[in-house]
NUPANU-720018 format. One record per residue (C-alpha): chain; residue number from 1; x, y, z; residue in one letter. Coordinates in nm, 2 decimals, always signed. Layout:
<pt chain="A" resi="NUM" x="X" y="Y" z="Z" resn="a"/>
...
This chain:
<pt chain="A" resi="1" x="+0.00" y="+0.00" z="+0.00" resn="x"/>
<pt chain="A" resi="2" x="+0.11" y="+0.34" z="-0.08" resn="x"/>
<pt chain="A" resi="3" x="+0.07" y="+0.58" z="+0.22" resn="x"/>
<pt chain="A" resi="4" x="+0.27" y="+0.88" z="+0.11" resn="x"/>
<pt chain="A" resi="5" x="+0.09" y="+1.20" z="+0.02" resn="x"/>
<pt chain="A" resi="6" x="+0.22" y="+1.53" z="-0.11" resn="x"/>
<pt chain="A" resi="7" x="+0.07" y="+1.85" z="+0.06" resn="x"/>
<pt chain="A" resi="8" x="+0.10" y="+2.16" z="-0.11" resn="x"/>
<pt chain="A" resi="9" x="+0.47" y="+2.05" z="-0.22" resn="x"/>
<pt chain="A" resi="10" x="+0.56" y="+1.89" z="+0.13" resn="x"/>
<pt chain="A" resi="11" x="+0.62" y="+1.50" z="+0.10" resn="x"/>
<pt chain="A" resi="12" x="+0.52" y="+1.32" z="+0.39" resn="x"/>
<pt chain="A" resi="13" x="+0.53" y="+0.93" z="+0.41" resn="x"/>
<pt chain="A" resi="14" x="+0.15" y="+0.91" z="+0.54" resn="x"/>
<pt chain="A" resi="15" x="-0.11" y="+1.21" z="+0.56" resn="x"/>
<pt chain="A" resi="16" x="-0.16" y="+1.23" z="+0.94" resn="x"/>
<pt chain="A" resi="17" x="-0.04" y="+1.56" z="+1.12" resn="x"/>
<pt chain="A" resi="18" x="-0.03" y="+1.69" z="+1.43" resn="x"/>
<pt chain="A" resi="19" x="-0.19" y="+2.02" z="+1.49" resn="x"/>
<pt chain="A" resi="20" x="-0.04" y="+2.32" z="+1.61" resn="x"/>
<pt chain="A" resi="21" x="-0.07" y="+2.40" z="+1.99" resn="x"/>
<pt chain="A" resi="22" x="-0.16" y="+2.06" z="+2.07" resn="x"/>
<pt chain="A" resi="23" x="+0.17" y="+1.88" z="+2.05" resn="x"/>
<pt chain="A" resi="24" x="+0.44" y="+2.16" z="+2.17" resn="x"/>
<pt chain="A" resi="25" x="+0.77" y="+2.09" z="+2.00" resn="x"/>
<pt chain="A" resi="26" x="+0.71" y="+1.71" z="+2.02" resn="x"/>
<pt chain="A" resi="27" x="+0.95" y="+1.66" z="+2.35" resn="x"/>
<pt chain="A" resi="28" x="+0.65" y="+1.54" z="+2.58" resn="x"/>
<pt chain="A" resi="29" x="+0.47" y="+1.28" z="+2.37" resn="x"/>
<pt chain="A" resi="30" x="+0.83" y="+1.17" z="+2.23" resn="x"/>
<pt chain="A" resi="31" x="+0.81" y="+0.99" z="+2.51" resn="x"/>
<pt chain="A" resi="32" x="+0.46" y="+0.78" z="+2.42" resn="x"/>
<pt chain="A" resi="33" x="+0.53" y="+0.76" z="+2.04" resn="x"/>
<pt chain="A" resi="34" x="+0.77" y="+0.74" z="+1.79" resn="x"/>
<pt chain="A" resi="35" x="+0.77" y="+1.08" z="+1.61" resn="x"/>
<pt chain="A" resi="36" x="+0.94" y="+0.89" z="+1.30" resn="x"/>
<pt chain="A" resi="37" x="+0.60" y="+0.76" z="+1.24" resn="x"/>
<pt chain="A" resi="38" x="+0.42" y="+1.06" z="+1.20" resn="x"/>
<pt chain="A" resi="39" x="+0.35" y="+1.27" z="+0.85" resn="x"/>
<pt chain="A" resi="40" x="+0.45" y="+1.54" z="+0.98" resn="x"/>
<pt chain="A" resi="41" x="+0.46" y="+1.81" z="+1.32" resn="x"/>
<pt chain="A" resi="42" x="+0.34" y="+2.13" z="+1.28" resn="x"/>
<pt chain="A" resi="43" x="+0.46" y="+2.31" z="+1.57" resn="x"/>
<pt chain="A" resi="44" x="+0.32" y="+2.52" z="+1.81" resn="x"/>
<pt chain="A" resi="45" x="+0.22" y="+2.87" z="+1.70" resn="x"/>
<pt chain="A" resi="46" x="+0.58" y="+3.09" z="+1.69" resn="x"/>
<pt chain="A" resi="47" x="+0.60" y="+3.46" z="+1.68" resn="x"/>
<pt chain="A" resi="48" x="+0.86" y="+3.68" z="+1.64" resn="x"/>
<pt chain="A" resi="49" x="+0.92" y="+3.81" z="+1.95" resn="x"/>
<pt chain="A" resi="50" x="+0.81" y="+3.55" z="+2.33" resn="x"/>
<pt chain="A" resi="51" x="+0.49" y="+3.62" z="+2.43" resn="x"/>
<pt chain="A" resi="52" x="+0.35" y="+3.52" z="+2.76" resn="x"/>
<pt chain="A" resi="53" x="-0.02" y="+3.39" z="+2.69" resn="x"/>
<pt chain="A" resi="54" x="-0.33" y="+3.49" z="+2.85" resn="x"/>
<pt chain="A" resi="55" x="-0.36" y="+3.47" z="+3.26" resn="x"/>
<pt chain="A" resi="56" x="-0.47" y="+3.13" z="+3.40" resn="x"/>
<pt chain="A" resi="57" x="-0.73" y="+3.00" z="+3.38" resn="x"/>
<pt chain="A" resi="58" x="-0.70" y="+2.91" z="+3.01" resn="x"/>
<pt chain="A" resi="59" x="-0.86" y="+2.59" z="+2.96" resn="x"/>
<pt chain="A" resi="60" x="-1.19" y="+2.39" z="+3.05" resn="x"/>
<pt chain="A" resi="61" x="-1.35" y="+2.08" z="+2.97" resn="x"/>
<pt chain="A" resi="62" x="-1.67" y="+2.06" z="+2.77" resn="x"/>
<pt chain="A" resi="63" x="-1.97" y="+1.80" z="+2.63" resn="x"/>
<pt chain="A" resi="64" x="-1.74" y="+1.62" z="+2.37" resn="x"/>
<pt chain="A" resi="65" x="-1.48" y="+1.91" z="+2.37" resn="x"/>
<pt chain="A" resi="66" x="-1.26" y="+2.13" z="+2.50" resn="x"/>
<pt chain="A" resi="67" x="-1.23" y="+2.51" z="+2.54" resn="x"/>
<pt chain="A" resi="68" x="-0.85" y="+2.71" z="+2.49" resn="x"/>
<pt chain="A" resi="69" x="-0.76" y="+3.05" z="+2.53" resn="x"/>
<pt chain="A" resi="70" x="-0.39" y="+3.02" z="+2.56" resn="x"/>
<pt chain="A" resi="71" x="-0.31" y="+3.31" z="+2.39" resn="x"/>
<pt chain="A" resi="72" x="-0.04" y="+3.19" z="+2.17" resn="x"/>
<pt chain="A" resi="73" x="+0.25" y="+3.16" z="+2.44" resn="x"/>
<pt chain="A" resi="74" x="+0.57" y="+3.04" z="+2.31" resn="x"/>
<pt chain="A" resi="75" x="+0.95" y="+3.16" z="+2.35" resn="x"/>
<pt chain="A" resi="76" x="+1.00" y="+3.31" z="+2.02" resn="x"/>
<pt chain="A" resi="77" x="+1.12" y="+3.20" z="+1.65" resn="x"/>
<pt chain="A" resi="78" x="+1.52" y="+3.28" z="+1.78" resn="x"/>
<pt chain="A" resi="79" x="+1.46" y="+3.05" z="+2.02" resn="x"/>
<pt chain="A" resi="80" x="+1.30" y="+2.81" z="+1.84" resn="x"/>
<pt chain="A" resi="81" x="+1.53" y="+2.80" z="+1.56" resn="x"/>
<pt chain="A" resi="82" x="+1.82" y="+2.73" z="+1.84" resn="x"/>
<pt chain="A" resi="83" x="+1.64" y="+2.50" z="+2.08" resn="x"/>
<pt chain="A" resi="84" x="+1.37" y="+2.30" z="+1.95" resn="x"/>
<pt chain="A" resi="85" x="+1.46" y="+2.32" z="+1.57" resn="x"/>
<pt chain="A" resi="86" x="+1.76" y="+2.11" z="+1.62" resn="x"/>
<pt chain="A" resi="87" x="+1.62" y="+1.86" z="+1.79" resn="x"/>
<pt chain="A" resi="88" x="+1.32" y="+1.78" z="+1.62" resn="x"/>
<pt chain="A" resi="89" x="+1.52" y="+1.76" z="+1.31" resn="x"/>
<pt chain="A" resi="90" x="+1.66" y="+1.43" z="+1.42" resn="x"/>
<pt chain="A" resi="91" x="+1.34" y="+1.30" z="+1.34" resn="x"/>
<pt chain="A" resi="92" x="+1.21" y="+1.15" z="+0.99" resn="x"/>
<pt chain="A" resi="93" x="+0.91" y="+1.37" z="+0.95" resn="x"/>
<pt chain="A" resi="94" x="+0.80" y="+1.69" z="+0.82" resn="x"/>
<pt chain="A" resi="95" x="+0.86" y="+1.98" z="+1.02" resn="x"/>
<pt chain="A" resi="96" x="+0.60" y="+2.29" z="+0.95" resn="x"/>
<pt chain="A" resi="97" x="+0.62" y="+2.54" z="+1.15" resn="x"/>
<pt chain="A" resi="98" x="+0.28" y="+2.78" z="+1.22" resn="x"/>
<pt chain="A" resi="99" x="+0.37" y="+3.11" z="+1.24" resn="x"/>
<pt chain="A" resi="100" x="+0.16" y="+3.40" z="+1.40" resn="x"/>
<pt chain="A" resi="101" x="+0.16" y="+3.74" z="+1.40" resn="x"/>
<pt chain="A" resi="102" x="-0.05" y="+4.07" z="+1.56" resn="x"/>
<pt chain="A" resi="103" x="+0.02" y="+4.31" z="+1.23" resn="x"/>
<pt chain="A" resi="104" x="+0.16" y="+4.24" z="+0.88" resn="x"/>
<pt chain="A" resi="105" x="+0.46" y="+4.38" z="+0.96" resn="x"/>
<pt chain="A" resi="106" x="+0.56" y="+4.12" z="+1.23" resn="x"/>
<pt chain="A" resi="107" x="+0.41" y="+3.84" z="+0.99" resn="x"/>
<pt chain="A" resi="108" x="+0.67" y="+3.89" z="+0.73" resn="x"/>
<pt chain="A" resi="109" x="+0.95" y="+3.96" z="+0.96" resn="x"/>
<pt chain="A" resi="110" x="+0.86" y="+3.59" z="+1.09" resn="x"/>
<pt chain="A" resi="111" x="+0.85" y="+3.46" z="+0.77" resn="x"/>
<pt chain="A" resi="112" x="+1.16" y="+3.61" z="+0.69" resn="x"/>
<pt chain="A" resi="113" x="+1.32" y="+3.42" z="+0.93" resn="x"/>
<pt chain="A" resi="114" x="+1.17" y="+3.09" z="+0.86" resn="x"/>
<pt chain="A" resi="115" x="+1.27" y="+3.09" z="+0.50" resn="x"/>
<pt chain="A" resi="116" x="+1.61" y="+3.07" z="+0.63" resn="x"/>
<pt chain="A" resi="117" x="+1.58" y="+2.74" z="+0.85" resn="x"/>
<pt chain="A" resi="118" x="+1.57" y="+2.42" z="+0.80" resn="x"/>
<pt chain="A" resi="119" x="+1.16" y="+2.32" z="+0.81" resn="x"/>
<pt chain="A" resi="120" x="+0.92" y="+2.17" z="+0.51" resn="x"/>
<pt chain="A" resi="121" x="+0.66" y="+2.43" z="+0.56" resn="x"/>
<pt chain="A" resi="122" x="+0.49" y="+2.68" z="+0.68" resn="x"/>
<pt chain="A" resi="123" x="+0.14" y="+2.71" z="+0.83" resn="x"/>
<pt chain="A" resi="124" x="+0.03" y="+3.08" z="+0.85" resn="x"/>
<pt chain="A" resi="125" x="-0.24" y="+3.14" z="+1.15" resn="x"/>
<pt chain="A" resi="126" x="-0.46" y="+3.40" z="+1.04" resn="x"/>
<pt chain="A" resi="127" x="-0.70" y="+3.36" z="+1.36" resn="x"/>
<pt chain="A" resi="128" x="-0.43" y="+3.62" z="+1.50" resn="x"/>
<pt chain="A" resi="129" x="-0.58" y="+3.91" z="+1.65" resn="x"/>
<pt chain="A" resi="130" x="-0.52" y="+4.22" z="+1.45" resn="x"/>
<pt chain="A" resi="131" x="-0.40" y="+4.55" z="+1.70" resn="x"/>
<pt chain="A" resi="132" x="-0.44" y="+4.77" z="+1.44" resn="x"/>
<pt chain="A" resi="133" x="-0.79" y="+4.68" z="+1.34" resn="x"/>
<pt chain="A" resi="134" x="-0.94" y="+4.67" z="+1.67" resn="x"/>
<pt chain="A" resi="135" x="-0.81" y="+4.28" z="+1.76" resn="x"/>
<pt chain="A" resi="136" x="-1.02" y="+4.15" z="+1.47" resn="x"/>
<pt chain="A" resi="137" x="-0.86" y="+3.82" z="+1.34" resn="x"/>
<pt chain="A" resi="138" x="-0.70" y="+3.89" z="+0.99" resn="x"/>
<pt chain="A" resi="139" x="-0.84" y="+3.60" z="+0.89" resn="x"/>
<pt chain="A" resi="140" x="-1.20" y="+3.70" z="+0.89" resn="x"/>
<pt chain="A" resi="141" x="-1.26" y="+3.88" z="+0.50" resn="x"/>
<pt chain="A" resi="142" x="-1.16" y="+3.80" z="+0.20" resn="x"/>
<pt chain="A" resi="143" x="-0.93" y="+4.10" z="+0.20" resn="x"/>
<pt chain="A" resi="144" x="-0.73" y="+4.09" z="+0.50" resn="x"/>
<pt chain="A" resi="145" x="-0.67" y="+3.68" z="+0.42" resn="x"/>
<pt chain="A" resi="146" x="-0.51" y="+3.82" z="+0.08" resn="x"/>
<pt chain="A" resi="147" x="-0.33" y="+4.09" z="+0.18" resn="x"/>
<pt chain="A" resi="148" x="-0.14" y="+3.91" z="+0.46" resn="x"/>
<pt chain="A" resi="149" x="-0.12" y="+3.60" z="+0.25" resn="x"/>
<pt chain="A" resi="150" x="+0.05" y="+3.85" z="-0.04" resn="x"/>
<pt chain="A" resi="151" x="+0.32" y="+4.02" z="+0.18" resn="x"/>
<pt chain="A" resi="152" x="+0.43" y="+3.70" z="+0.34" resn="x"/>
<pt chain="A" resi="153" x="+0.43" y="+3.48" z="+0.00" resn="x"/>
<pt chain="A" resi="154" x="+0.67" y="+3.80" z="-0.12" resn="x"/>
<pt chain="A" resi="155" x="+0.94" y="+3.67" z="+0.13" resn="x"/>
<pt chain="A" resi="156" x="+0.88" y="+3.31" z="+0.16" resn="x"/>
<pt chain="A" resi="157" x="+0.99" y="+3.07" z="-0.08" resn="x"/>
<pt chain="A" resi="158" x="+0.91" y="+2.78" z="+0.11" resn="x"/>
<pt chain="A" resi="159" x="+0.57" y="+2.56" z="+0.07" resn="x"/>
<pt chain="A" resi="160" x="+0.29" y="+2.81" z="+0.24" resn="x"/>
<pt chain="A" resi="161" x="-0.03" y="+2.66" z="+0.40" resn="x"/>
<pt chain="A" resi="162" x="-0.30" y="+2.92" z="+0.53" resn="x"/>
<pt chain="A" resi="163" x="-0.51" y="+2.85" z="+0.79" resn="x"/>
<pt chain="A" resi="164" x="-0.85" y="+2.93" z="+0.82" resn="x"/>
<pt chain="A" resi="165" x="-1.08" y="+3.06" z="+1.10" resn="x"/>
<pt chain="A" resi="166" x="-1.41" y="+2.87" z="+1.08" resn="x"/>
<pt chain="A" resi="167" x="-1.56" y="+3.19" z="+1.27" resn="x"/>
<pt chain="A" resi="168" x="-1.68" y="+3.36" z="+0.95" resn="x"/>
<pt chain="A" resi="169" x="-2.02" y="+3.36" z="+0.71" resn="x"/>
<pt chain="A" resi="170" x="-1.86" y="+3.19" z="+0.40" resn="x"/>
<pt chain="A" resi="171" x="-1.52" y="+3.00" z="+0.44" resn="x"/>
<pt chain="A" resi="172" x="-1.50" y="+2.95" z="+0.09" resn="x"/>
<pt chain="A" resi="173" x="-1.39" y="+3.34" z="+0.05" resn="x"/>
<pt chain="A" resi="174" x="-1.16" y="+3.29" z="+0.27" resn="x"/>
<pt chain="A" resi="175" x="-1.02" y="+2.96" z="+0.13" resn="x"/>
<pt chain="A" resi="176" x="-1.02" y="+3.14" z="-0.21" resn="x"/>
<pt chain="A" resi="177" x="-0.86" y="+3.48" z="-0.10" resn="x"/>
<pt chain="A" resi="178" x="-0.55" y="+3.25" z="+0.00" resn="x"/>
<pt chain="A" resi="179" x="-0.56" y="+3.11" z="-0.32" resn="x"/>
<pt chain="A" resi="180" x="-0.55" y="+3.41" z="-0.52" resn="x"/>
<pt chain="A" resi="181" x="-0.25" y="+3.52" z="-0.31" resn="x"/>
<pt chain="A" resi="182" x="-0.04" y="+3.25" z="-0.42" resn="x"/>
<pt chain="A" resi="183" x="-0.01" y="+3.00" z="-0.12" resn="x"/>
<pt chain="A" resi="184" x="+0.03" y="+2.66" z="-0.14" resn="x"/>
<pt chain="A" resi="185" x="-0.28" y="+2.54" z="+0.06" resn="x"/>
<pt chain="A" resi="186" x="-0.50" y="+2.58" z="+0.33" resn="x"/>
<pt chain="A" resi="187" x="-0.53" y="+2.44" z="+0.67" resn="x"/>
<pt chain="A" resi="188" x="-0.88" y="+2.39" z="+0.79" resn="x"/>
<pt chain="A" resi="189" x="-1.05" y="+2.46" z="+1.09" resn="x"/>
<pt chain="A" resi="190" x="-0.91" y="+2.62" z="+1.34" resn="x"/>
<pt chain="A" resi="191" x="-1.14" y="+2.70" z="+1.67" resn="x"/>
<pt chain="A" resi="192" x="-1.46" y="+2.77" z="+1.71" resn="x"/>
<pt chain="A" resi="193" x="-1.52" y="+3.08" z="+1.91" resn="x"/>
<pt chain="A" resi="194" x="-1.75" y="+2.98" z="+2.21" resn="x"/>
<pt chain="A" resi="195" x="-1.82" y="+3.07" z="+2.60" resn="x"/>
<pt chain="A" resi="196" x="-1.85" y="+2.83" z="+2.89" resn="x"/>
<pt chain="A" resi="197" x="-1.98" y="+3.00" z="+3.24" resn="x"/>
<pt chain="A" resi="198" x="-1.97" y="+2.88" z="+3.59" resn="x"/>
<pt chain="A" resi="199" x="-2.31" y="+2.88" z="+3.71" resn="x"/>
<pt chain="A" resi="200" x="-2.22" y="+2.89" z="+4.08" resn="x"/>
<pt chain="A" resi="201" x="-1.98" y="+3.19" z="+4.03" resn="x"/>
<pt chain="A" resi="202" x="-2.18" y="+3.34" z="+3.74" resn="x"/>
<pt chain="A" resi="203" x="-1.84" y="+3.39" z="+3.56" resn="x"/>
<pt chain="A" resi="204" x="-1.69" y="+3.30" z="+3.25" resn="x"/>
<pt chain="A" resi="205" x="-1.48" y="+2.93" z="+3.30" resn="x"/>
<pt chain="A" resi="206" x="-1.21" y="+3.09" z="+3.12" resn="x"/>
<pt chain="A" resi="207" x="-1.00" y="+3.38" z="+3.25" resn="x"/>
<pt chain="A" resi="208" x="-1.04" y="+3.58" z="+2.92" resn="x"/>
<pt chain="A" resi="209" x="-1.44" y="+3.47" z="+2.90" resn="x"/>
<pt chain="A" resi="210" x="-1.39" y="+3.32" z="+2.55" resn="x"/>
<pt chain="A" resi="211" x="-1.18" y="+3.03" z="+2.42" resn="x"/>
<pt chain="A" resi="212" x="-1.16" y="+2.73" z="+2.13" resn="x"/>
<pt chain="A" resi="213" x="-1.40" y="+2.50" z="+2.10" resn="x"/>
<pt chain="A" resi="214" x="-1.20" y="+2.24" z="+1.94" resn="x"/>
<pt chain="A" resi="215" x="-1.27" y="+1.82" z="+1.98" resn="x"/>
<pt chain="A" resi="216" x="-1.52" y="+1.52" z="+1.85" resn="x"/>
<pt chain="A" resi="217" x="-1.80" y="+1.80" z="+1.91" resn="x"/>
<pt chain="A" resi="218" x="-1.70" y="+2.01" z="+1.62" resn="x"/>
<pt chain="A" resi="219" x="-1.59" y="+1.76" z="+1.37" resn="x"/>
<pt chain="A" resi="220" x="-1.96" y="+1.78" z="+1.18" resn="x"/>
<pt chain="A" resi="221" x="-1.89" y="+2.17" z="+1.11" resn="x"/>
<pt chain="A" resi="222" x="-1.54" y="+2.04" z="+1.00" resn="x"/>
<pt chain="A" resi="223" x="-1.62" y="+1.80" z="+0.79" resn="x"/>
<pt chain="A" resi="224" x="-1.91" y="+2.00" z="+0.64" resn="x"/>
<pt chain="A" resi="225" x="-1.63" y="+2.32" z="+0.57" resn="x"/>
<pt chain="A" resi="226" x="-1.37" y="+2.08" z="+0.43" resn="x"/>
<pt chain="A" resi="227" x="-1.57" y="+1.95" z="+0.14" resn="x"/>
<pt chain="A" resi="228" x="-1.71" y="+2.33" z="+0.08" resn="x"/>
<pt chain="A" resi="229" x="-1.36" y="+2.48" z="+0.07" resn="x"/>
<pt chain="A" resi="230" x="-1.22" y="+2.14" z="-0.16" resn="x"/>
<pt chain="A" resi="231" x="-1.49" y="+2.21" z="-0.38" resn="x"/>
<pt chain="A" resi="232" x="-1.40" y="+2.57" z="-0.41" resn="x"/>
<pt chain="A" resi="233" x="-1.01" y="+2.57" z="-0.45" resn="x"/>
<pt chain="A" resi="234" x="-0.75" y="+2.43" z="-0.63" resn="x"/>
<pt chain="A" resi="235" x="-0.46" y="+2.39" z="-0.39" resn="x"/>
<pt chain="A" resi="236" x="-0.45" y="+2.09" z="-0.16" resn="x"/>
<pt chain="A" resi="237" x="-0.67" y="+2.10" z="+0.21" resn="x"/>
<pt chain="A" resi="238" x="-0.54" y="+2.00" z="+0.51" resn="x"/>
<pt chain="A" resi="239" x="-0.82" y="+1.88" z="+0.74" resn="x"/>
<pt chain="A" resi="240" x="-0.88" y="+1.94" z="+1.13" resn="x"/>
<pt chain="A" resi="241" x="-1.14" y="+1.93" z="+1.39" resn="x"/>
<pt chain="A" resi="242" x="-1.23" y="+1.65" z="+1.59" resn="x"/>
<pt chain="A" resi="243" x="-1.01" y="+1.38" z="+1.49" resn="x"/>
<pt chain="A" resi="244" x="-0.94" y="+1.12" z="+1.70" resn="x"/>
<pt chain="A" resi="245" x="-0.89" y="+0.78" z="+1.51" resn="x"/>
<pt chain="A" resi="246" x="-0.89" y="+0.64" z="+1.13" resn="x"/>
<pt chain="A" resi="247" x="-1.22" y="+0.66" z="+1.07" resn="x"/>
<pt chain="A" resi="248" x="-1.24" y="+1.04" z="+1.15" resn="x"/>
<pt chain="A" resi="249" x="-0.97" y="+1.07" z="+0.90" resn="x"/>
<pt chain="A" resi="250" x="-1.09" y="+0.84" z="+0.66" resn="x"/>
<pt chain="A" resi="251" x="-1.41" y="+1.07" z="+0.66" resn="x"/>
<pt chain="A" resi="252" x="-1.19" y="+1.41" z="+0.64" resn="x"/>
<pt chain="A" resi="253" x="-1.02" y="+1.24" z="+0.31" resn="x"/>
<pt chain="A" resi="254" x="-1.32" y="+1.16" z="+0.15" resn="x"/>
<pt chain="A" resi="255" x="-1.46" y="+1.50" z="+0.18" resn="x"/>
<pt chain="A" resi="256" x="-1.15" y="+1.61" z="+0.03" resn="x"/>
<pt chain="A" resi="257" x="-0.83" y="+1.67" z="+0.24" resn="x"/>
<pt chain="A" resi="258" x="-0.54" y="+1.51" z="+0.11" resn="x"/>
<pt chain="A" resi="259" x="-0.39" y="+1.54" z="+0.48" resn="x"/>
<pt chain="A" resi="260" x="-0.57" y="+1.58" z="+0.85" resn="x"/>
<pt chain="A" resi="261" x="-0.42" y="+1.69" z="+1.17" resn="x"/>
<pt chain="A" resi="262" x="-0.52" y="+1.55" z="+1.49" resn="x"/>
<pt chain="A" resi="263" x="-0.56" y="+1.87" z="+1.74" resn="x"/>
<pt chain="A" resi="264" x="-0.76" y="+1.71" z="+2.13" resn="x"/>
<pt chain="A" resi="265" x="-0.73" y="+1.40" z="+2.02" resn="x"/>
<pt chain="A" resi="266" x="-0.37" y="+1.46" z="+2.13" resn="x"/>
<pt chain="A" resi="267" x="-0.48" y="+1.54" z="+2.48" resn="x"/>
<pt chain="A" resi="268" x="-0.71" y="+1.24" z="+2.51" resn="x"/>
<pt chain="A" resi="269" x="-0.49" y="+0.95" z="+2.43" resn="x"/>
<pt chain="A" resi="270" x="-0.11" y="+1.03" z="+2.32" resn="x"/>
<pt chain="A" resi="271" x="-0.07" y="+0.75" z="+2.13" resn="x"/>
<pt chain="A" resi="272" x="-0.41" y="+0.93" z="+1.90" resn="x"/>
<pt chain="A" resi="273" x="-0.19" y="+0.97" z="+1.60" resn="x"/>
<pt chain="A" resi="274" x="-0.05" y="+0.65" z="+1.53" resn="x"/>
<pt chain="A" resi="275" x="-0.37" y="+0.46" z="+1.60" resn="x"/>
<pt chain="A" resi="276" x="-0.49" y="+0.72" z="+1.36" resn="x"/>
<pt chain="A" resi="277" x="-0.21" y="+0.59" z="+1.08" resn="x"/>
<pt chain="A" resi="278" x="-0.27" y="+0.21" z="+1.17" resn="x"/>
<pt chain="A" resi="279" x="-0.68" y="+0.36" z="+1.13" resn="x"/>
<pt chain="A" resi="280" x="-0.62" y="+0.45" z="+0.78" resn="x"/>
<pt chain="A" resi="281" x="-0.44" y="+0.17" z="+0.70" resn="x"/>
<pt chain="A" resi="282" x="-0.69" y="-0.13" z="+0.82" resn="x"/>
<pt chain="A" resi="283" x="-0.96" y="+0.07" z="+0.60" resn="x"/>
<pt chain="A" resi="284" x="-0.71" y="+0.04" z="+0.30" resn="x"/>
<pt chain="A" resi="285" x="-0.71" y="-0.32" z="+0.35" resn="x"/>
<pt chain="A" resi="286" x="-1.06" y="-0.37" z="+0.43" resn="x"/>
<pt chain="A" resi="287" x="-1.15" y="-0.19" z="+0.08" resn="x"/>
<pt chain="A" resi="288" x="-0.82" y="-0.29" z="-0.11" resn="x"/>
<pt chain="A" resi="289" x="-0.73" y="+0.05" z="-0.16" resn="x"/>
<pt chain="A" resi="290" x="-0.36" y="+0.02" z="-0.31" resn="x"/>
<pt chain="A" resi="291" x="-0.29" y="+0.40" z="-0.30" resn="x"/>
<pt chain="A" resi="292" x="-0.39" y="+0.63" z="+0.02" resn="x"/>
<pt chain="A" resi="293" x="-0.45" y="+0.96" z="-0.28" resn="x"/>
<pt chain="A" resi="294" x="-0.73" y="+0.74" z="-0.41" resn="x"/>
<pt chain="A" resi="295" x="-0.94" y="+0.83" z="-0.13" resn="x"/>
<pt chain="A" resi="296" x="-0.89" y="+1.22" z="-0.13" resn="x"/>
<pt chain="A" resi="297" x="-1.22" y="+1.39" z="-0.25" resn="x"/>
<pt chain="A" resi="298" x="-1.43" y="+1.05" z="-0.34" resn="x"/>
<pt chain="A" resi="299" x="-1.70" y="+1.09" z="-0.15" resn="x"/>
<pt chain="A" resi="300" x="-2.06" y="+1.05" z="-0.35" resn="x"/>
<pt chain="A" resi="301" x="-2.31" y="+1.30" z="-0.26" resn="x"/>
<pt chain="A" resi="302" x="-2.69" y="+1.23" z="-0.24" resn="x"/>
C-alpha cells in the first residue's frame, strides 16, 4: 500500500499531522510515540518576538470538547530556531512550523526568518488578533486573508499553508482569498469561538471569557467546511477538527483533504496519531485501496 501523500509541495510518508498547539515541539509525547512515524509536526504557533499567553485560567473541559484560550504563548522563532529546531530535526518527518503574528509587519518579519531554516513548511495562523484593526482576526474577510497571505508569499519561498478561521459567514472566500494570493494550501478549521460559564460563580470558565471550541464535538462543522472549501479551491486541504482515530480521518479524506491533523485528540490519548495511521491503513485493507490519494475527494453526494 502506498501511504505517502504530497501537501501543497511537502512530502510526507502518510497524511496524518499533528496540529499546532496541541503537541508543543514534540518533547513530551516523544516519550509515548515514535515521532518517526508521524506525516508530519506542525509546531506550536511561533512569533517573532516570546509572548507570555493569556492569565490562568485558560482551559476547560466541555460536552465532547474542550475550550482554549492560551493566547499563543511560546518563547520566540530565535529560540525556536536554536532550541527545539535542532532537535526535532533528528526525526524522519516533516517539520511545518505555524507562524503568527498581531500586524503584517511582524508576519513577514517571521516569515523572513523561517525561509532561512531548516523546516518543510509553513502554516500561517490567520485567527491572529489584529491590533491595528481593533483585535479583529486577519483572517475573517476576504481581504485581510489576501493581503497578509500576499506580503508573506513575497518573502517566503518555502511551501505556504493558510489557515482558516471557521468563525466567519462563508469559508470558501476565505479559502479562495488565499488562493489568489499565491499559497500553497490551506489548513482547515481552526477553533470555534465559544463561552462556557460557571453557574455557581456566574463567571466566564475561562479567565479571558472566551476560548476554542475544538474536539469530537466540532468535527460535523469540520467536515461539512472541508468539502465546501475542496470544492472551491484548487490547492491541496489540510483537514482538522475532531479527529481522534482512522475513521475520523478516513471521513476528512473523503470530503476532500489530502492530509488531517489531529488537534484534542492529542490530549485524550497520546498514542491518537499513530492509531490514527494504523486507522487508515486497516480501511485500505478492508476496501483494497492500493494508494492512500485514491481516497482524497471521493465521497458521492446524495
Amino acid at each position: 500500500m502506498n501511504t505517502s501523500i504530497n501537501l501543497a509541495g511537502i512530502k510526507m510518508k502518510n497524511p496524518v499531522t499533528v496540529a499546532s498547539g496541541t503537541f508543543g515541539y514534540g518533547r513530551e509525547y516523544n516519550q509515548f510515540i515514535d515521532l518517526n512515524k508521524l506525516g508530519g509536526i506542525i509546531t506550536k504557533g511561533t512569533s517573532l518576538k516570546e509572548r507570555a499567553g493569556n492569565q490562568a485560567p485558560r482551559v476547560c473541559e466541555t460536552a465532547s470538547g474542550m475550550l482554549n484560550s492560551i493566547g499563543l504563548q511560546n518563547p520566540g522563532v530565535e529560540y525556536f530556531a536554536e532550541n527545539d529546531l535542532p532537535w526535532l530535526r533528528k526525526f524522519d518527518t516533516a517539520i511545518i512550523v505555524n507562524a503568527c503574528g498581531s500586524s503584517i509587519e511582524e508576519y513577514v518579519e517571521l516569515c523572513k526568518i523561517l525561509n532561512t531554516l531548516d523546516i518543510d513548511g509553513v502554516e500561517l495562523n490567520l485567527s491572529c488578533p489584529n491590533v491595528k484593526a481593533g483585535c479583529l482576526a486577519f483572517g475573517t474577510t476576504y481581504e485581510g486573508v489576501k493581503e497578509v497571505t500576499s506580503q508573506v508569499r513575497k518573502v517566503l519561498d518555502k511551501p505556504l499553508i493558510v489557515k482558516l478561521t471557521p468563525n466567519v459567514t462563508d469559508i470558501t472566500l476565505t479559502a479562495k482569498a488565499a488562493e489568489d494570493a499565491g499559497a500553497d494550501g490551506v489548513s482547515l478549521i481552526n477553533t470555534l469561538l465559544a463561552m462556557c460559564i460557571d453557574i455557581d460563580k456566574r463567571r466566564p470558565m475561562l479567565a479571558n471569557n472566551t476560548g476554542g471550541l475544538s474536539g469530537p464535538a466540532i468535527k460535523p462543522v469540520a467536515v461539512r467546511m472541508v468539502y465546501q472549501v475542496a470544492k472551491t479551491v484548487n490547492i491541496p486541504v489540510l483537514g482538522m477538527g475532531g479527529i481522534v482515530g482512522g475513521e475520523d480521518a478516513i471521513e476528512f479524506m473523503l470530503a476532500g483533504a489530502t492530509a488531517i491533523s489531529i488537534g484534542a485528540g492529542n490530549f485524550i490519548d497520546p498514542c491518537t496519531s499513530i492509531d490514527t495511521i494504523n486507522g487508515i491503513e486497516r480501511y485500505m485493507k478492508k476496501y483494497n485501496i492500493e494508494d492512500v490519494n485514491d481516497i482524497i475527494g471521493k465521497v458521492e453526494m446524495n
